[in-house]
C-alpha positions in Angstrom: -63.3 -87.0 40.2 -61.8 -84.0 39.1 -58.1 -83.9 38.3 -56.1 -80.4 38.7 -52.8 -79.2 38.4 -51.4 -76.7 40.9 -48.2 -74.5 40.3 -45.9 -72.4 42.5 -45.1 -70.0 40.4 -43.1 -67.7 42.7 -40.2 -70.2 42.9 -39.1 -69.4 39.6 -42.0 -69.7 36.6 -42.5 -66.9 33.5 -45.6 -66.5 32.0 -44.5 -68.6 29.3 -43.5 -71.4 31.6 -47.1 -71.1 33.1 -48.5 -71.0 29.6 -47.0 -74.0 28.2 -47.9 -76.1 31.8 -51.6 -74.9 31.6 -51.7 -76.0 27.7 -50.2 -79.6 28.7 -52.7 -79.5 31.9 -55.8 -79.0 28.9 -54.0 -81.3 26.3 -53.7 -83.8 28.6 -57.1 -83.7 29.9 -57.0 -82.6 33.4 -60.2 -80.9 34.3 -58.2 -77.4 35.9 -55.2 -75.0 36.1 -54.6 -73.2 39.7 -52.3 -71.1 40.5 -51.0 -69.2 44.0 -51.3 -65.6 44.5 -47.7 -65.2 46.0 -45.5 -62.4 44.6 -42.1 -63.4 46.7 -40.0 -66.4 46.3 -39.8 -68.7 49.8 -36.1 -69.4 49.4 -33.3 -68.6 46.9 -32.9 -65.4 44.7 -36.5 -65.8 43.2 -35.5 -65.8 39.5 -36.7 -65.0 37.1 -38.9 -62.7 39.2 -42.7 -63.0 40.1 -45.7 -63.0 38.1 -49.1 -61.9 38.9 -51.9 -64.1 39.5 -55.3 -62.5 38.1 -52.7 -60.6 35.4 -51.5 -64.5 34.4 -55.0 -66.2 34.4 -56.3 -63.7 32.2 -53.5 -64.5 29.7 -54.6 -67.7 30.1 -58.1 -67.0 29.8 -57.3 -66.8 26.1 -55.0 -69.3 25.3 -56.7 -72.0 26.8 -60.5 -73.4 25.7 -61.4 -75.9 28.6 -59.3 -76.3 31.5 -61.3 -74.0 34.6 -58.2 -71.5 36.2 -58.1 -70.4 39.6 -56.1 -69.4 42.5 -55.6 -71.6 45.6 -55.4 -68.6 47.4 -56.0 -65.3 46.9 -54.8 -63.1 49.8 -57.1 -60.4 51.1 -54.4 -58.1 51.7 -52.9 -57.8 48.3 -56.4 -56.3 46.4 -59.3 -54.3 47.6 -62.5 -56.7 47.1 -64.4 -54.4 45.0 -61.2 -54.7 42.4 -60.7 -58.3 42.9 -64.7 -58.6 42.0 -63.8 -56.7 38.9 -60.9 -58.3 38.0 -62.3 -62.1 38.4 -65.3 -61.2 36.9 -63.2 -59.9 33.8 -61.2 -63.2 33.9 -64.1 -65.3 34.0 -65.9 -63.3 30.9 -62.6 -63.5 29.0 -62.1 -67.4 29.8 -66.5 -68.0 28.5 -67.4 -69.0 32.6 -64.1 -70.5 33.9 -62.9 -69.5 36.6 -62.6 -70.1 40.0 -61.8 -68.1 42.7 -60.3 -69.0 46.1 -59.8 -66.8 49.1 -57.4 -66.5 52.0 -56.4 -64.0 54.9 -52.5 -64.4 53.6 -49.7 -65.2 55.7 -46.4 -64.5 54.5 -44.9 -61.2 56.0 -42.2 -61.1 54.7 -43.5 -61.2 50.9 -45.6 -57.9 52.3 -42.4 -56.3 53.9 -40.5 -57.0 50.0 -43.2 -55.1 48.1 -44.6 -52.4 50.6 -47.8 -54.3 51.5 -49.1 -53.6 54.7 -49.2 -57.1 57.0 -51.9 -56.6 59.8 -52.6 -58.7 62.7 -53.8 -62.0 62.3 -57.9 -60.8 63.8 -57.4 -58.2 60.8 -56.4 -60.7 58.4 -59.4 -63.0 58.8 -61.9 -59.7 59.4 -60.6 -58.7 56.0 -60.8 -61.8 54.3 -64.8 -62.0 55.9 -65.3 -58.5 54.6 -64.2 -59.5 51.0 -65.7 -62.6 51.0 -69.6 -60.8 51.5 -68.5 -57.7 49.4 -67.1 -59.7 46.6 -69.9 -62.2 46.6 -72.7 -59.5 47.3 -71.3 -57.7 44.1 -71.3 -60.6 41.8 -75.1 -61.5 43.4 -76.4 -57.9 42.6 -78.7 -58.0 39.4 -77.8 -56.3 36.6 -79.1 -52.9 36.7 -79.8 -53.0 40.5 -77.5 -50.2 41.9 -74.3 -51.5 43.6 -74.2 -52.5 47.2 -72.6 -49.9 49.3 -70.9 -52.1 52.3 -70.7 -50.6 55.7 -67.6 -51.7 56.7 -65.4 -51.1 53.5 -63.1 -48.4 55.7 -59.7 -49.1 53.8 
């Protein structure tokens, strides 16, 4: 059984607060560190302010030696899916092979609304969050040296 800690770092966490969970999470012996990928408080004045999650892991990439880091989710409508293949990948090379990622459609509107995010219909949502899914994983399954899938539906 694997045992993982999970934090909500929106409702209220720095980087060093995140930091010094993650190293009691390895210390400790837990086998991972997740985070969410929310940039908006869900109640109060959101102090100290929000953090972001691929910019956090990879912090954590390098302070950390065994715990695997993730996000339980990553919304589809905060990062294109040819970046977010990029940036996970990046996270993963700088962490030596662990990291997880998780996906979602998002749902929060009015944490897209507070930072200028567009918020599409729910059909959209999910379509996006199929999209990234194949493009994301279809990038990652492309050998090295093949040339880069060009995905028919990437219109955004």
């Amino acid at each position: 059984m694997d045992l993982r800690i999970f934090t909500e770092p929106q409702q209220g966490a720095t980087y060093d607060d995140l930091l010094a969970v993650a190293q009691e999470t390895e210390r400790l012996g837990f086998d991972a560190f997740f985070r969410s990928d929310h940039y908006l408080h869900m109640s109060g004045d959101g102090l100290p302010g929000p953090t972001d999650a691929w910019t956090t892991l990879a912090g954590l990439a390098r302070e950390t030696s065994t715990i695997r880091l993730g996000t339980l989710m990553t919304s589809a409508t905060f990062r294109h899916p040819g970046v977010l293949a990029i940036q996970v990948a990046q996270v993963d090379q700088m962490s030596g092979g662990r990291v997880e990622l998780g996906l979602g459609a998002g749902w929060f509107e009015g944490e897209h609304a507070a930072y200028g995010i567009p918020f599409p219909d729910t059909r959209e949502r999910f379509d996006r969050y199929a999209e990234q899914l194949e493009i994301v994983t279809g990038l990652w399954a492309t050998p090295e040296g093949s040339a880069t899938p060009s995905p028919a539906s990437t219109t955004r």
